[in-house]
Steps between C-alpha positions, in 0.01 A plus 500: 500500500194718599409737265571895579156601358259314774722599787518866359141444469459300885689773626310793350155294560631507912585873488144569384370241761650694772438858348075394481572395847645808645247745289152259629649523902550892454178552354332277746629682745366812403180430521517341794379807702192489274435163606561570886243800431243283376526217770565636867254378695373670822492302797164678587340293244584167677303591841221692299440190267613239821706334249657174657859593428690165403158352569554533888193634683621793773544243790798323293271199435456432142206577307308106437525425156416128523462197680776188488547136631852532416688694770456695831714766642383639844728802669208677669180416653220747517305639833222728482635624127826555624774300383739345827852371439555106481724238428534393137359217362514362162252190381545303210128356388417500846808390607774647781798580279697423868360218546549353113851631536522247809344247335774417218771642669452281820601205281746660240303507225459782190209673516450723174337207340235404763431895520454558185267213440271624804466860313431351207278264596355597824588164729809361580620174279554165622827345410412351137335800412832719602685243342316555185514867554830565519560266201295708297722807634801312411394433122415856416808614605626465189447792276447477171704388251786791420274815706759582707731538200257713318305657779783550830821507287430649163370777676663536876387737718683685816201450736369127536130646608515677184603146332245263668245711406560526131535079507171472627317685249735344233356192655195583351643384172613149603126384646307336203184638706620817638111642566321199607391552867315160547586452843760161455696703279493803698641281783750357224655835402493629882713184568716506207599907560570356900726270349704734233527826778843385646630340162367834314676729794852256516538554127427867533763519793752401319421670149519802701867338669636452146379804294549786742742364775699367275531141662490158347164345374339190687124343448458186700182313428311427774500161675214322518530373856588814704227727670470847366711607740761287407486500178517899517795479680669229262403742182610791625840437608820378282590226661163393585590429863236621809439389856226304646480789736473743244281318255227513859564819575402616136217278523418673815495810334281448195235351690501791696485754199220266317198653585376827653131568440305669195559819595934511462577700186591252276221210591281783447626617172452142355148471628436838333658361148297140591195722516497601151515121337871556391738200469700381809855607374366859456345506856850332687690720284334787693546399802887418438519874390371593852671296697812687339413845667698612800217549674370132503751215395834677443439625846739257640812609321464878591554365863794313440598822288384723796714253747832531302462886516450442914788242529696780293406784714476356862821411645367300814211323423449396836459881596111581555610887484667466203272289307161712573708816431516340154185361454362862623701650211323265226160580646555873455647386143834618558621164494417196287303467160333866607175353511494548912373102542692220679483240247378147653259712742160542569197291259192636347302234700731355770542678875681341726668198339544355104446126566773445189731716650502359839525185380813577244672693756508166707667292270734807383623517839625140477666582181638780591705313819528211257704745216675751748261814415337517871598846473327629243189266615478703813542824276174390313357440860612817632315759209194250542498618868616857482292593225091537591630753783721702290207506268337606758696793552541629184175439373281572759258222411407249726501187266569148662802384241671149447759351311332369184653227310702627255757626828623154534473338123756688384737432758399104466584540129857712564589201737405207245728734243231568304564844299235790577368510114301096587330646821231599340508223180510297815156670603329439184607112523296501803227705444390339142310307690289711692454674151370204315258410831357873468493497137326156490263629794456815288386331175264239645347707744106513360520827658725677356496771303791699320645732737457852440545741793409877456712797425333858560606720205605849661597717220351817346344484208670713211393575101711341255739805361596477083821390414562826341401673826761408754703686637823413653603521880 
């Protein structure tokens, strides 16, 4: 029988937890205005310094920052300073991603491994040394002995970003030489944190399933002889069963979402960590934090959010009128999110096509007949052509738009039944490796330096004032 005095005292303990809580929020909140007082920053400043705002010059083009053999995207092409619309393209170490696509797909074969060794390595492997590769994957899929007891379940979390990146700084602890950047065991730990993403973000998944769904518990140990793909698929679901189809198709997709140039947010925030010497668990952590923004990697589930709110509100989909009266409506922020932005629309460096999205949205179509959801395909299809004029019209700015990517992933994903909170895990699965290519670019560059960009300091100077001497607002 418990004893009275320690719940008396667990409940009294709680009601001072929650008192300190409510008294620190209110007095927060106070000051708050003081804060806002202090910080407002006057957009006059930006064109009087010519501050690159999100480091874009005034064009849209992106301020250079660096050079890489790693990856090429190409939306524009520039005559006589001006930038002209293109086509997209998207290289992989000088490579067509269109035409590697083709190349494994042709003859039915998974292509996240052969990928992943080009960006790692720079050339494509022959068959022994895939062979060996993806044995070496297959080994350190294992994690180590009882982490996801005490780092995934003894601590769940509600948000499997938020998860994956916590178990790849705890990591850290689990290398015997966490800080040695020779560059074999650079290469070692890149590989071995390629390996443990999807077993990390399965385990995560269903920590998350278990603790705050309330479902049953299942960990399946990954099997040696499946692709990544596969074996994703096989860990993720309770019964462990998956397509062929599908297991290609997700292939498909994480090739595609591998690699996207130095400059994307989160390739560039680990290059910025790699710059300053620190470990490689710090730096992916980083960029695993900014791949979970909305405005970068979670990008994909606010349009599959964004299309349940259309299917909800538009009763025939097939009506033009209808739909652009909608899409109008979240443009001038009366509908949607209120952010006025068609999610899945328009890219910081693409024009007229995303190479990854046209190629996803021909194999989506072919699931789509294949499952019964042509209908909502040619919704998708629909906003992707209604939208740049509507834009248009609203806006008044004449900016050549495309659907990017993340318009189609999601829908892939919904049709494969995969739930909205892995779209973006699914992301990070991918794009580890273009993060351990930049990072390993990064630290044996003989050029590099840490990166430090400037920030021009705009506030009046003011004497300190005695403690004694305040006076309240």
């Amino acid at each position: 029988m418990l004893n009275m005095n320690i719940i008396d005292n667990l409940i009294e303990a709680r009601r001072k937890a929650v008192e300190q809580y409510n008294t620190s929020v209110d007095f927060i909140q106070g000051i708050c205005g003081e804060f806002e007082r202090y910080t407002q920053i006057s957009p006059k400043y930006y064109e009087k310094y010519d501050v690159k705002r999100g480091l874009r010059n005034h064009d849209g083009t992106g301020v250079m920052a660096g050079v890489t053999l790693i990856g090429n995207v190409k939306g524009y092409i520039m005559e006589d300073g001006e930038k002209v619309p293109a086509p997209g393209r998207l290289y992989y170490r000088g490579i067509n991603v269109e035409e590697l696509i083709d190349g494994f797909t042709s003859v039915g074969r998974f292509g996240y491994e052969e990928t992943a060794y080009l960006l790692m390595f720079g050339g494509l492997p022959t068959r022994e040394e895939l062979e060996q590769f993806r044995s070496i994957l297959a080994y350190y899929r294992e994690l180590p002995p009882n982490f996801t007891e005490d780092m995934i379940l003894t601590a769940p979390s509600h948000d499997v970003m938020n998860k994956l990146a916590r178990s790849v700084l705890a990591l850290y602890s689990y290398d015997p030489d966490p800080d040695n950047n020779t560059l074999p065991i650079e290469m070692l730990q890149a590989l071995r944190l390629i390996a443990r993403f999807p077993v990390i973000v399965a385990h995560a998944f269903a920590a998350k399933q278990h603790y705050f769904d309330r479902g049953s518990l299942y960990l399946h140990r990954p099997q040696p002889e499946l692709s990544v793909a596969e074996n994703f698929l096989y860990s993720m679901r309770h019964d462990n069963q998956f397509t062929a189809e599908e297991a290609h198709l997700l292939d498909l997709c994480l090739v595609l979402h591998m690699e996207h140039g130095g400059g994307n947010n989160s390739a560039f925030a680990c290059r910025v960590l790699s710059s300053s010497g620190t470990d490689i668990y710090s730096a992916i952590a980083a960029a695993v934090g900014s791949l979970k923004g909305p405005k970068h990697g979670g990008a994909n589930a606010r349009v599959m959010a964004m299309f349940d709110e259309i299917e909800a509100n538009v009763k025939d989909w097939k009506d033009d009128g209808e739909l652009s009266d909608y899409l109008t409506k979240i443009l001038k922020k009366e509908a949607g999110d209120g952010s006025g932005l068609i999610y899945g629309m328009g890219h910081a460096v693409y024009t007229l096509s995303d190479p990854r999205a046209v190629i996803l949205k021909q194999f989506a179509k072919k699931v789509a007949a294949d499952k019964g959801m042509l209908d909502e395909f040619e919704l998708f299809e629909a906003v992707e052509r209604l939208t740049p004029d509507l834009f248009h019209a609203v806006t008044g700015l004449d900016k050549a738009m495309c659907a990017n990517v993340d318009m189609y992933s999601g829908l892939v994903y919904k049709m494969m039944g995969i739930p909205p909170e892995l779209y973006t895990p699914l992301f990070a699965i991918a794009r580890i490796v273009g993060w351990c290519a930049h990072r390993v670019e990064e630290v044996y560059n003989p050029y590099g330096r840490i990166i430090r960009p400037a920030y021009k300091a705009v506030m009046p100077k003011r004497s300190f004032v005695p403690l004694d001497e305040r006076e309240e607002d």
